[in-house]
N, C-alpha and C positions, 0 to 999 in steps of 0.2 A: 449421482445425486439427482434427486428429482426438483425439478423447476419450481420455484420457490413464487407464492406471488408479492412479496413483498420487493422484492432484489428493484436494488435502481440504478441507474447509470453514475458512477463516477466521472466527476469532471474533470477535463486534462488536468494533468499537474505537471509543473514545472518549475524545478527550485532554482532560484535566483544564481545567478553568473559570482554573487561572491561569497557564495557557497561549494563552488567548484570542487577547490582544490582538499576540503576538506570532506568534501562528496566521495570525492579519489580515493584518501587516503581509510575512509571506512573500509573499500571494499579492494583492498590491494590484489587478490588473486585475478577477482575479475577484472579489474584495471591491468593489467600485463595481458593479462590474456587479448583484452579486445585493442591495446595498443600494439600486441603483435600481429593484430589482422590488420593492422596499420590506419587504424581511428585515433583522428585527435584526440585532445582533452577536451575538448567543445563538446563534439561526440559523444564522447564517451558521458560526457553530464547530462547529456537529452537520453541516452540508453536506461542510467541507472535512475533518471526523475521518470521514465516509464515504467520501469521497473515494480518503481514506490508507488506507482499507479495504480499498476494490478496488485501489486500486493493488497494494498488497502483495496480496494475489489475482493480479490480474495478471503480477505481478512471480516470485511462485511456479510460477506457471504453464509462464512461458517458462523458467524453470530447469529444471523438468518434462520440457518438450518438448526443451528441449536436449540432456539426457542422451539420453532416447530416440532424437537424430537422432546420438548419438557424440558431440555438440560440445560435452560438459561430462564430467569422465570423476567418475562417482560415488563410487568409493574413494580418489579422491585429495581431493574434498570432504570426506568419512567423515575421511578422515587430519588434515586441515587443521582439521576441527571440533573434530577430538580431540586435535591436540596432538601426529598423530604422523610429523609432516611430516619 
């Protein structure tokens, strides 16, 4: 993909400690998995809030390129964010 000049840095995230347990139980495979490389549950909630990091990175991104390629039309997002659909 080509370098977008709109892309901006997302800022850390990290979801609250009593969201944990239900953080866990969203992503059960990877949760075994990384507690078989022997990471806490503490751990394992800073991995998968980085996780949701890049996603949303990610997820930003192709909206990004979308516009750019025509296949997202940006004033009509502008309209829908603002209420003036």
């Amino acid at each position: 993909m080509a370098a977008h000049k709109y892309r901006r840095k997302v800022k850390p995230y990290r979801k609250p400690a009593t969201n944990k347990m239900s953080e866990l139980d969203q992503y059960p495979e990877l949760t075994e998995y990384l507690r078989g490389r022997g990471h806490s549950d503490e751990e394992i909630a800073l991995i998968l809030a980085e996780l949701h990091q890049i996603d949303e990175g990610v997820m930003i991104d192709s909206v990004m390129d979308s516009i750019d390629l025509g296949d997202f039309d940006i004033e009509e997002i502008i309209k829908a964010a603002l209420g003036e659909k």
